[in-house]
Jmol script that loads the backbone (N, CA, C; Angstrom):
load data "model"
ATOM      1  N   UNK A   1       0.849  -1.172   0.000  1.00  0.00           N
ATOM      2  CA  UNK A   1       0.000   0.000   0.000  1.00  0.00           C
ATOM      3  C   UNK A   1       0.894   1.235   0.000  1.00  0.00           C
ATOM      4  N   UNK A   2       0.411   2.141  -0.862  1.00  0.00           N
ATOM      5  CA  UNK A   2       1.136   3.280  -1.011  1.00  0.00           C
ATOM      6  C   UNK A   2       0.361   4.741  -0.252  1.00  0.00           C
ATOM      7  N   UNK A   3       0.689   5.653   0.220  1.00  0.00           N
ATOM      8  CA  UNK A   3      -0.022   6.385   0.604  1.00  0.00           C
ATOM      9  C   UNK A   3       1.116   7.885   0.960  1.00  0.00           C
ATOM     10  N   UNK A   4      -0.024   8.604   0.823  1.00  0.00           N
ATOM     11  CA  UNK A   4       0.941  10.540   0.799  1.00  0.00           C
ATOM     12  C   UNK A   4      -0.176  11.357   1.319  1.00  0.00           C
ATOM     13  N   UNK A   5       0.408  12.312   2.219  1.00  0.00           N
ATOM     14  CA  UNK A   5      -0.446  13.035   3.106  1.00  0.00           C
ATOM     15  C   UNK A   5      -0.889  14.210   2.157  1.00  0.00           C
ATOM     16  N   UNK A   6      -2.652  14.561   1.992  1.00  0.00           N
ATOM     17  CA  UNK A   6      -3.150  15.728   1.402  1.00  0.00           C
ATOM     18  C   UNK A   6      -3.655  17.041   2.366  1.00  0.00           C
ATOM     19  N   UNK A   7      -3.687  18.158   2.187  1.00  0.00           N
ATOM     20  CA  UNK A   7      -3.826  18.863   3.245  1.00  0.00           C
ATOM     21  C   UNK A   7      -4.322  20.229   2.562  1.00  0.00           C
ATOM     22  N   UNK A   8      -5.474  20.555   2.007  1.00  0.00           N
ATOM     23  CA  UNK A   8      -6.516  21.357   1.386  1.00  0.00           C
ATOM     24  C   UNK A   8      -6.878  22.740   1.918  1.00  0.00           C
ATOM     25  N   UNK A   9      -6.702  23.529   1.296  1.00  0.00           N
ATOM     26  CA  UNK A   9      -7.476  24.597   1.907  1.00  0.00           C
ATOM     27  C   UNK A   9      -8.871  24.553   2.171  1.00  0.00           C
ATOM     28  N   UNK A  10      -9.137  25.632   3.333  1.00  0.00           N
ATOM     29  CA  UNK A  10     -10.539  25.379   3.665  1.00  0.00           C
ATOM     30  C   UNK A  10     -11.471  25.678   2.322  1.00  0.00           C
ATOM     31  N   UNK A  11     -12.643  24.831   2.315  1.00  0.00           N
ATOM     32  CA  UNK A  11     -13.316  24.795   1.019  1.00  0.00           C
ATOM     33  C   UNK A  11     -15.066  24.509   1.367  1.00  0.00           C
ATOM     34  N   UNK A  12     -15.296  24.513   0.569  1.00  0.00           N
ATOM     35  CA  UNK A  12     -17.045  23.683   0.150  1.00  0.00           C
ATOM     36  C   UNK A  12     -17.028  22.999  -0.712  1.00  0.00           C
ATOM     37  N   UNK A  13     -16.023  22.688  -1.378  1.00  0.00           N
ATOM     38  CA  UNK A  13     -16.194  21.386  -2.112  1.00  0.00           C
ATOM     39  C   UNK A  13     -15.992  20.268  -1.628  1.00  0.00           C
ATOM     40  N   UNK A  14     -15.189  19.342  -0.645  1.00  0.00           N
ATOM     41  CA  UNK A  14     -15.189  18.417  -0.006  1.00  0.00           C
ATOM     42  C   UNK A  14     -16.184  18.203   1.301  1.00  0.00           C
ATOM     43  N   UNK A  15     -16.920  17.359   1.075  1.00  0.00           N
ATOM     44  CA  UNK A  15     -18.056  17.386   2.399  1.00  0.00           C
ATOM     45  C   UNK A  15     -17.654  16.498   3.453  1.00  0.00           C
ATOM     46  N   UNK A  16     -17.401  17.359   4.836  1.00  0.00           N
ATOM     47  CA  UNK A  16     -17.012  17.183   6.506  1.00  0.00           C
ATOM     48  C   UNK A  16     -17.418  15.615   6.500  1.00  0.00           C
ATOM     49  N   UNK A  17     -16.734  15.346   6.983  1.00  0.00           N
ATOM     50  CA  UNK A  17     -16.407  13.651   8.058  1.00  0.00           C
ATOM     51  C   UNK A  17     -17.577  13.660   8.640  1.00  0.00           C
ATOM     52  N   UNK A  18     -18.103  12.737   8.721  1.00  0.00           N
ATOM     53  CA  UNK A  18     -19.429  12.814   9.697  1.00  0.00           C
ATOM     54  C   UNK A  18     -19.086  12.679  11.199  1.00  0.00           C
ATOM     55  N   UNK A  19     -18.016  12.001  11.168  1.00  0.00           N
ATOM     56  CA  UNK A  19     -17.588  11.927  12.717  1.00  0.00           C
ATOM     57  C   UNK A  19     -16.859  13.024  13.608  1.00  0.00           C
ATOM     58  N   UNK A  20     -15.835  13.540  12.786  1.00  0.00           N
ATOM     59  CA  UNK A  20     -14.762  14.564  13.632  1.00  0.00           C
ATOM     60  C   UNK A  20     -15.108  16.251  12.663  1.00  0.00           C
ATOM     61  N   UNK A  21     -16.006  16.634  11.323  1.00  0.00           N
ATOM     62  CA  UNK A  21     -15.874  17.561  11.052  1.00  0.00           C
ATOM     63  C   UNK A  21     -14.718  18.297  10.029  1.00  0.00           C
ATOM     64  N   UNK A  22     -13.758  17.393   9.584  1.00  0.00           N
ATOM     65  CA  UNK A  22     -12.839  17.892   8.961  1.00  0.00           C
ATOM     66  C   UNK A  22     -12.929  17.038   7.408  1.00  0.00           C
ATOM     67  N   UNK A  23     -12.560  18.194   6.491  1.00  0.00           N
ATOM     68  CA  UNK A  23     -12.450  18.597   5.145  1.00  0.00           C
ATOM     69  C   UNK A  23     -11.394  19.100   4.427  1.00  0.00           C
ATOM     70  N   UNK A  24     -10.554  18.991   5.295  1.00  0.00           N
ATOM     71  CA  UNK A  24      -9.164  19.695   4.589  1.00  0.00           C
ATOM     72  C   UNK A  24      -7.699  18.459   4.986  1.00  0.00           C
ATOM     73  N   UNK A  25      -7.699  17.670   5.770  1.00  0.00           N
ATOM     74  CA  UNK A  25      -6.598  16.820   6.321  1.00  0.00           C
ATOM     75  C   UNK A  25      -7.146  15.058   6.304  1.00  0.00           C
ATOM     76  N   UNK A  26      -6.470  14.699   5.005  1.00  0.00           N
ATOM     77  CA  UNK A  26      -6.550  13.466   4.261  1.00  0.00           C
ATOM     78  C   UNK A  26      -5.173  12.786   4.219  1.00  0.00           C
ATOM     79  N   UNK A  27      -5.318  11.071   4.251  1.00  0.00           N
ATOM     80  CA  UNK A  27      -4.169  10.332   3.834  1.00  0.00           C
ATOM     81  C   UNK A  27      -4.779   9.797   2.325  1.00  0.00           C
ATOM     82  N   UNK A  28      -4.330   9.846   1.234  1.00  0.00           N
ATOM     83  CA  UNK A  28      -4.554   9.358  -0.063  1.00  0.00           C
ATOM     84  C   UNK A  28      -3.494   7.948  -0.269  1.00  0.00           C
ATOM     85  N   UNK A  29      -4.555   7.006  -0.190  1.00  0.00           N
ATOM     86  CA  UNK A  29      -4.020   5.700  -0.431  1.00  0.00           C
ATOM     87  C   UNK A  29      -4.337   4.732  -1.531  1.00  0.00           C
ATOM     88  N   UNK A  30      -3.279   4.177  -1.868  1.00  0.00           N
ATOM     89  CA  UNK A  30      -3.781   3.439  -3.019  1.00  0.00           C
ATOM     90  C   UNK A  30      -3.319   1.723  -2.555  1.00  0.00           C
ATOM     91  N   UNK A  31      -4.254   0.807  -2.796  1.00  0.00           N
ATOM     92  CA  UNK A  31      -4.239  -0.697  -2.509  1.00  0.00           C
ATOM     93  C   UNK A  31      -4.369  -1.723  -3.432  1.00  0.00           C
ATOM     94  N   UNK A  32      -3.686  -2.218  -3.716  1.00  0.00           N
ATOM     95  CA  UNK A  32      -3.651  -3.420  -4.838  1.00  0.00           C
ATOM     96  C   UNK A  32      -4.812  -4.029  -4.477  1.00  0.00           C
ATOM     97  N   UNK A  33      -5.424  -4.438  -5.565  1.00  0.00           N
ATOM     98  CA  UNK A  33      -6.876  -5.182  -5.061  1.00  0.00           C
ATOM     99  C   UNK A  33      -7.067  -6.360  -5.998  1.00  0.00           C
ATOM    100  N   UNK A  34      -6.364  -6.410  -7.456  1.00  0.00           N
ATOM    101  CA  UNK A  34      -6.175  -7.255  -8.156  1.00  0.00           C
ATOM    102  C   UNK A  34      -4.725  -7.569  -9.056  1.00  0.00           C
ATOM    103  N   UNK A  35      -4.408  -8.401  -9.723  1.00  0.00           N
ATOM    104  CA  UNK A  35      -2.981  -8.059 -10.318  1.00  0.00           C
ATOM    105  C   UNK A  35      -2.616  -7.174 -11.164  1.00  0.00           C
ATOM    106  N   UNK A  36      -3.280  -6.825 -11.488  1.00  0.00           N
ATOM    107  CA  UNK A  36      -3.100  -5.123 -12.589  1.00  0.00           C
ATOM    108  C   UNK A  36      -4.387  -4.260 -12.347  1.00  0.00           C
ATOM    109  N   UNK A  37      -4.564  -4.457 -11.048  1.00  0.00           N
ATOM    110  CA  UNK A  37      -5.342  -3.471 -10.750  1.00  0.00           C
ATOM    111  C   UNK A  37      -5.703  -2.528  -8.785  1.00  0.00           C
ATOM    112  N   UNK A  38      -5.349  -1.629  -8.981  1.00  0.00           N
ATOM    113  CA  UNK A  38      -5.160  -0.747  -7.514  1.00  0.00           C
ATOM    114  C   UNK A  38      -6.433  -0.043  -7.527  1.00  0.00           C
ATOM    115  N   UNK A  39      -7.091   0.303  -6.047  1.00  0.00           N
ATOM    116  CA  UNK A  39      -8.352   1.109  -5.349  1.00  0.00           C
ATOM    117  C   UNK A  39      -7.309   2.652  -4.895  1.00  0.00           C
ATOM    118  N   UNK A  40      -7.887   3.077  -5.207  1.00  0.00           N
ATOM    119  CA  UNK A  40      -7.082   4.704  -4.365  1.00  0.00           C
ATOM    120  C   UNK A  40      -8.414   5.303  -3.787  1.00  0.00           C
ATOM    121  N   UNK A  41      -8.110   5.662  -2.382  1.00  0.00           N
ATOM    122  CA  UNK A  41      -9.146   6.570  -1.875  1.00  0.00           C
ATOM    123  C   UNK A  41      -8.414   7.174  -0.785  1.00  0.00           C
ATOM    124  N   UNK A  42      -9.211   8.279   0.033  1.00  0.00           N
ATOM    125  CA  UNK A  42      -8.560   8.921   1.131  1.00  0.00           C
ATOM    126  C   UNK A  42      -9.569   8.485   2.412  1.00  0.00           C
ATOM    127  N   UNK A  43      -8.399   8.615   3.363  1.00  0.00           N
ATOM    128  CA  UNK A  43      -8.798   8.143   4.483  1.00  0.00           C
ATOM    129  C   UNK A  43      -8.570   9.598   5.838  1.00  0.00           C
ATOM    130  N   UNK A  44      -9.747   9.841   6.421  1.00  0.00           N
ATOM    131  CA  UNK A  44      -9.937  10.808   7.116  1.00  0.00           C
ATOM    132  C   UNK A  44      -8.715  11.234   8.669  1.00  0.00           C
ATOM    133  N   UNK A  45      -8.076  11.955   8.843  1.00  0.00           N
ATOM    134  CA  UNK A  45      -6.956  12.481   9.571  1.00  0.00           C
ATOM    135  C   UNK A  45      -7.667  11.518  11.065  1.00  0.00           C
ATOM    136  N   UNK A  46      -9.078  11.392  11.029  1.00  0.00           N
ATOM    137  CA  UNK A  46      -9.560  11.019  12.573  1.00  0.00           C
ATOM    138  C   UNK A  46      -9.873   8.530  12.145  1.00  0.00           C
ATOM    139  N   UNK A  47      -8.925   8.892  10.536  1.00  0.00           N
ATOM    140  CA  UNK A  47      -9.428   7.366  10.639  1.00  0.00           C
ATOM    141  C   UNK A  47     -10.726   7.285  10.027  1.00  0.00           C
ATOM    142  N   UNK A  48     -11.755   7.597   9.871  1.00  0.00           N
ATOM    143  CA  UNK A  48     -12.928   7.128   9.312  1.00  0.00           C
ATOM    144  C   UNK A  48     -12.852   7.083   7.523  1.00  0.00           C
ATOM    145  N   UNK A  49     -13.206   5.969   7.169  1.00  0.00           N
ATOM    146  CA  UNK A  49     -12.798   6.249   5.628  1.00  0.00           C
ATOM    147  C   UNK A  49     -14.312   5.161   5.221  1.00  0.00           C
ATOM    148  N   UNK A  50     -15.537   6.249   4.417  1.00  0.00           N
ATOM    149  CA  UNK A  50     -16.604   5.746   4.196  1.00  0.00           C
ATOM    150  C   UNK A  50     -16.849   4.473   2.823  1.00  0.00           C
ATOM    151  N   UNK A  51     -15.877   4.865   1.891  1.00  0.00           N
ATOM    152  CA  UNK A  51     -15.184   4.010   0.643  1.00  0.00           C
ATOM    153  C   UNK A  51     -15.446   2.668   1.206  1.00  0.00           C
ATOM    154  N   UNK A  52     -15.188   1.966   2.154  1.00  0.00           N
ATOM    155  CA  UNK A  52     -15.130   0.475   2.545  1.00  0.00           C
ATOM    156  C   UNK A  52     -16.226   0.299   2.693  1.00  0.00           C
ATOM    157  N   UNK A  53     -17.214   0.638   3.202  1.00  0.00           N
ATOM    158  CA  UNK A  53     -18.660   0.423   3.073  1.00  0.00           C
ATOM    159  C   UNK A  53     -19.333   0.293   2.228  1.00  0.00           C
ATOM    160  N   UNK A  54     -19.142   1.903   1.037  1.00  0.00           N
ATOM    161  CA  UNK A  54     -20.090   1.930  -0.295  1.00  0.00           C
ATOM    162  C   UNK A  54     -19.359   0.853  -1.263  1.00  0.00           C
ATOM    163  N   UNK A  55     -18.118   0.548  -1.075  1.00  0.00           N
ATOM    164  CA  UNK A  55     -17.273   0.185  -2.276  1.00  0.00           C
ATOM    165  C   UNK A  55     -16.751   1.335  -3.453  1.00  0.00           C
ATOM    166  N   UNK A  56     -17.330   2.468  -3.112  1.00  0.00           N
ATOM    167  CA  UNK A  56     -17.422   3.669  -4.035  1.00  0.00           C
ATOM    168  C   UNK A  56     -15.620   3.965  -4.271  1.00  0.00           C
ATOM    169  N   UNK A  57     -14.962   3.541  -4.959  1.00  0.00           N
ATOM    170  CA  UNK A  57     -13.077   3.622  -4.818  1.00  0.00           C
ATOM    171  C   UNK A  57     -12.898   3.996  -6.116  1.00  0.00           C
ATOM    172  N   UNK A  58     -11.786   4.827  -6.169  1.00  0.00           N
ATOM    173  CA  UNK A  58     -11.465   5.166  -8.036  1.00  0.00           C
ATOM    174  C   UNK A  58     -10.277   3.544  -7.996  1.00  0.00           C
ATOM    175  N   UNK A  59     -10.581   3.609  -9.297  1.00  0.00           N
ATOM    176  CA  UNK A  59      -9.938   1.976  -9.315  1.00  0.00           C
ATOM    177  C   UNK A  59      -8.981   2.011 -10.908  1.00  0.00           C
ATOM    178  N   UNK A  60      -7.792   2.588 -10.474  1.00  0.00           N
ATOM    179  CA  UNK A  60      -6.564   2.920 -11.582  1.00  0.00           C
ATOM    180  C   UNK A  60      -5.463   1.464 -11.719  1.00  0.00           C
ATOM    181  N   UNK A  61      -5.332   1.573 -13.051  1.00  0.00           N
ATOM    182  CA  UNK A  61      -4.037  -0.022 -13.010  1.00  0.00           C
ATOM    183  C   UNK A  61      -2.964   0.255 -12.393  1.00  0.00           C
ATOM    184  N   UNK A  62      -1.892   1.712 -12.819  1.00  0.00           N
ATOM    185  CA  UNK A  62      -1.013   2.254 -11.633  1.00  0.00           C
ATOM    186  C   UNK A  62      -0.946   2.304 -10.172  1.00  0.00           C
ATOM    187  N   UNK A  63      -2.315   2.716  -9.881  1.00  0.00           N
ATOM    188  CA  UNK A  63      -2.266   3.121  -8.573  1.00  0.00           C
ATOM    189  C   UNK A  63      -1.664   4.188  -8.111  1.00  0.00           C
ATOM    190  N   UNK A  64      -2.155   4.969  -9.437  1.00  0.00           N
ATOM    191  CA  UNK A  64      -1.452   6.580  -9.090  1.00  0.00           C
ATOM    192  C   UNK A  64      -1.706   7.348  -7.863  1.00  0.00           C
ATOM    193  N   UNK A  65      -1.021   8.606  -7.511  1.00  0.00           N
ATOM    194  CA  UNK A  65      -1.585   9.110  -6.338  1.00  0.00           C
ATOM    195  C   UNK A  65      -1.274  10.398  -6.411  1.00  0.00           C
ATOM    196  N   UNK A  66      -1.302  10.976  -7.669  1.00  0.00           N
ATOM    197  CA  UNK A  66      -0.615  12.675  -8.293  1.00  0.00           C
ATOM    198  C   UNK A  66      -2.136  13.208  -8.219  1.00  0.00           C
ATOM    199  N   UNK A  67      -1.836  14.617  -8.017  1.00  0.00           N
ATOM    200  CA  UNK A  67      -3.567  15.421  -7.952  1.00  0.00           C
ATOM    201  C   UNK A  67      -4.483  15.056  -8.536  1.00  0.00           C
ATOM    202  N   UNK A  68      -4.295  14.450 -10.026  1.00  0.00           N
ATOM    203  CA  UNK A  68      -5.375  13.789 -10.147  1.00  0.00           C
ATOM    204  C   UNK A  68      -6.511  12.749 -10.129  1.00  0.00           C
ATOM    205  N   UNK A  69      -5.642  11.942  -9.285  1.00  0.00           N
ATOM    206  CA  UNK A  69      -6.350  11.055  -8.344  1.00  0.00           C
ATOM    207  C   UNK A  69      -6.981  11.232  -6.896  1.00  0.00           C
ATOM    208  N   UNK A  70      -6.097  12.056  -6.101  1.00  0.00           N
ATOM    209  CA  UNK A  70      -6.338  12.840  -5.729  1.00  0.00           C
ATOM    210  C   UNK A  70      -7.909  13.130  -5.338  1.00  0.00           C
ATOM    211  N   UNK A  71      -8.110  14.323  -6.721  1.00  0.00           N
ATOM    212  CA  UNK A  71      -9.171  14.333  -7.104  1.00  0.00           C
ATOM    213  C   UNK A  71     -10.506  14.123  -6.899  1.00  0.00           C
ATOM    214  N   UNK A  72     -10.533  12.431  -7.959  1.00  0.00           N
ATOM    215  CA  UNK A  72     -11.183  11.631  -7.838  1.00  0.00           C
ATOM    216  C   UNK A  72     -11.867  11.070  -6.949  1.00  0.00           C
ATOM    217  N   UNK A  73     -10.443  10.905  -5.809  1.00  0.00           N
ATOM    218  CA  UNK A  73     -10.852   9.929  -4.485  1.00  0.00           C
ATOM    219  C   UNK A  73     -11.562  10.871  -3.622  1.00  0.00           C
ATOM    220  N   UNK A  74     -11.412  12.037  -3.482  1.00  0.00           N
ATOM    221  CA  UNK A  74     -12.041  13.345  -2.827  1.00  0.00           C
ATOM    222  C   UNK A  74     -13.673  13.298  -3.419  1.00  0.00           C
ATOM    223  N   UNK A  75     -13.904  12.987  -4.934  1.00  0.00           N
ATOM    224  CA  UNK A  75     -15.048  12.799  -5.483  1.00  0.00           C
ATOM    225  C   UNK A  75     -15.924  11.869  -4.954  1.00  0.00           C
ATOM    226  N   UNK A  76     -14.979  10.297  -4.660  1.00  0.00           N
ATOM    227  CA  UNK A  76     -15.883   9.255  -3.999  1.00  0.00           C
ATOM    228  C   UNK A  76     -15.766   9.371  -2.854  1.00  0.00           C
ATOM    229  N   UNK A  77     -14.889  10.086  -2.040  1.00  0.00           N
ATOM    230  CA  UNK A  77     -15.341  10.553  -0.554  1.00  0.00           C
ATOM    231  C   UNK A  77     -16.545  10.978  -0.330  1.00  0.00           C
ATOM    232  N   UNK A  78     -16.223  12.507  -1.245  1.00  0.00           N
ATOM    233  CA  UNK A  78     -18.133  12.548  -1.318  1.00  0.00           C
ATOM    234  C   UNK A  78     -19.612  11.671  -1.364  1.00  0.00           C
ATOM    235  N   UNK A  79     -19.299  11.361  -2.507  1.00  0.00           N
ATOM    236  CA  UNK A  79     -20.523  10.081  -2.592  1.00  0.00           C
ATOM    237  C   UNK A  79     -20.537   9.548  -1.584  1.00  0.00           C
ATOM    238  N   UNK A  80     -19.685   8.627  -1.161  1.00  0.00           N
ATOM    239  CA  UNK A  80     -19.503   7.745   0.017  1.00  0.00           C
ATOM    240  C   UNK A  80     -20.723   8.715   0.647  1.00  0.00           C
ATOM    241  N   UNK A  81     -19.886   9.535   1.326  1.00  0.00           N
ATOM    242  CA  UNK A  81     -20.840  10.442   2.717  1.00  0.00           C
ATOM    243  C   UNK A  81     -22.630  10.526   2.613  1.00  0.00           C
ATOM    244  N   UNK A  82     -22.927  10.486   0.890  1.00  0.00           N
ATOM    245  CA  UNK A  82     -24.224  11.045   0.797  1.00  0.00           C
ATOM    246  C   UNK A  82     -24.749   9.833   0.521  1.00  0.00           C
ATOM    247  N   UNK A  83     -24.000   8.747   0.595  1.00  0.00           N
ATOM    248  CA  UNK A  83     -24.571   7.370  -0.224  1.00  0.00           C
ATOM    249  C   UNK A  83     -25.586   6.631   1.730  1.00  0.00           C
TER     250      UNK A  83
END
end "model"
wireframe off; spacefill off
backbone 0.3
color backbone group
């Protein structure tokens, strides 16, 4: 597992942790899940990471983890939360 610390300015585009309130302080991880294929999502500074529940994961063959995955995983964070 690969993983790099993200750390956002305050915003309204990423929607608050349901548990601790924070939107700006993320670990972005990416996990092999098949042989040519990696899950990347972020996982919340307090630990809560909603992705394991919905299954909602950006799912790259690299397992990149450059802003634009990033991104993405910030995208299915979202969902996750509203799912």
């Amino acid at each position: 597992m690969a993983e790099r610390q993200i750390q956002l300015k305050p915003n309204t585009q990423v929607t608050p942790c349901p548990k601790c309130g924070n939107n700006t302080h993320f670990t972005l991880r990416a996990e092999q899940c098949a042989e040519d294929l990696c899950e990347t999502f972020v996982v919340c500074k307090c630990g809560h990471e909603p992705t394991s529940e919905t299954g909602d994961r950006y799912e790259n063959v690299w397992g990149d983890m450059d802003n634009g995955a990033a991104t993405v995983a910030l995208e299915c964070w979202n969902d996750a939360i509203a799912a």
